[in-house]
N, C-alpha and C positions, 0 to 999 in steps of 0.2 A: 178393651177398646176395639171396635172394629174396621175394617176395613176403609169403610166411607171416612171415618173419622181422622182415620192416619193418613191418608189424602187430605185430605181439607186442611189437617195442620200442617202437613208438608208445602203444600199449596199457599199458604197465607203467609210462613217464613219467608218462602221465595218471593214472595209479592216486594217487597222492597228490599231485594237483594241487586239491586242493581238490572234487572231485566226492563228497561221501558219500551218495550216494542206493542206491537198491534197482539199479538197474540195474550202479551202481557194483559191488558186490555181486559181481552175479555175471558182471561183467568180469575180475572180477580172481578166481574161480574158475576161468573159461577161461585167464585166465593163468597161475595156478598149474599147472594142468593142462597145458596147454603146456610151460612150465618142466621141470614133474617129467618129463614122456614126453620130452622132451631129454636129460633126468639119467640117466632108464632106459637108453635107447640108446647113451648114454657109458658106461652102466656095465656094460652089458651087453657090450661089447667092451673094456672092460678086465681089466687080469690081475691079477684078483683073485679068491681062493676061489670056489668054485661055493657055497658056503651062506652066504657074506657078500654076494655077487649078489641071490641073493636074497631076502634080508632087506632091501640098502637096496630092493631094485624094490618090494617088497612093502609098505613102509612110503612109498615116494614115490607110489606109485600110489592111496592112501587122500588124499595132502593134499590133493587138490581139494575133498573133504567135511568136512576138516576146520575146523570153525566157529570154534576157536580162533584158527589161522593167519588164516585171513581177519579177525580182528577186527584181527589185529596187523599186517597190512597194510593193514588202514583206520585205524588210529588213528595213523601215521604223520602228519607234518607237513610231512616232506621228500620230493623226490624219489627211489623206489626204481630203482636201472639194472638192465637187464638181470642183470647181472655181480653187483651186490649178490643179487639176488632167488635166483642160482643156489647162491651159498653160503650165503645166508639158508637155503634148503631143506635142504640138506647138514648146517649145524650143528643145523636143528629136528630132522632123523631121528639125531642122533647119529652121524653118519658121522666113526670117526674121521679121522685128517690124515692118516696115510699112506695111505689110502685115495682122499681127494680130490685128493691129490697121485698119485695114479696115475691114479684117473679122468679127471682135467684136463689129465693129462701137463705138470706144473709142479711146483717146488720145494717141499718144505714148508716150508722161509723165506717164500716166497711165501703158502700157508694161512695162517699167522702174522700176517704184513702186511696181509692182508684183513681178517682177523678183529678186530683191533688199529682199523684204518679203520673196517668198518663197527660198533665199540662206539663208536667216539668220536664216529661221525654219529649214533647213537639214545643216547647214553646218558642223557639226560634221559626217553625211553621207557622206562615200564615194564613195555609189553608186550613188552620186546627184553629181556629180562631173563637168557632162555635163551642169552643170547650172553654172556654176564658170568664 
């Protein structure tokens, strides 16, 4: 595991530990950003359409400005992982499941189970509502 990486998951624990300040902010834009240019580069090497490629690159490459996302990752109460925060993104752009199931090289039983977990960790959130 490298460096970048033990940041970014450092960085994403702390995102809903209680820190809601300005700088909070725009940690967790750097973190979305991170996340998304991750998701890019998986998906860019997966085998999927060349104009479904680039629609999700093209809509995860905006969520770092996206003001909404960011609210609903501050207004969390619980810890987001890594692992949540990458399907959290996947389901905000509408990527369907057998897509992330390609991209992630995993079951779509598996998308299912995630999805299923991370409703039942926010469902009192009703910034998570897009997950429902």
């Amino acid at each position: 595991m490298g460096q970048d990486s033990i940041k970014e998951n450092e960085t994403v624990v702390q995102l809903c530990d209680g820190q809601k300040s300005v700088s909070t902010r725009s940690m967790s834009r750097t973190v979305i950003a991170a996340m998304a240019n991750k998701i890019i580069d998986m998906i860019l090497h997966a085998p999927l359409e060349p104009d479904l490629k680039e629609n999700y690159c093209r809509k995860l490459s905006g969520l770092a400005s996206d003001e909404g996302l960011i609210m609903i990752f501050l207004s969390c109460d619980c810890k987001i992982t890594p692992m949540d925060m990458k399907y959290i993104l996947c389901f905000y752009i509408d990527m369907m499941v057998r897509d992330i199931s390609l991209t992630f090289n995993v079951e779509v039983a598996s998308i299912y189970t995630v999805r299923y977990r991370i409703r039942k960790k926010f469902k009192d959130n009703l910034a998570f509502q897009f997950l429902m």
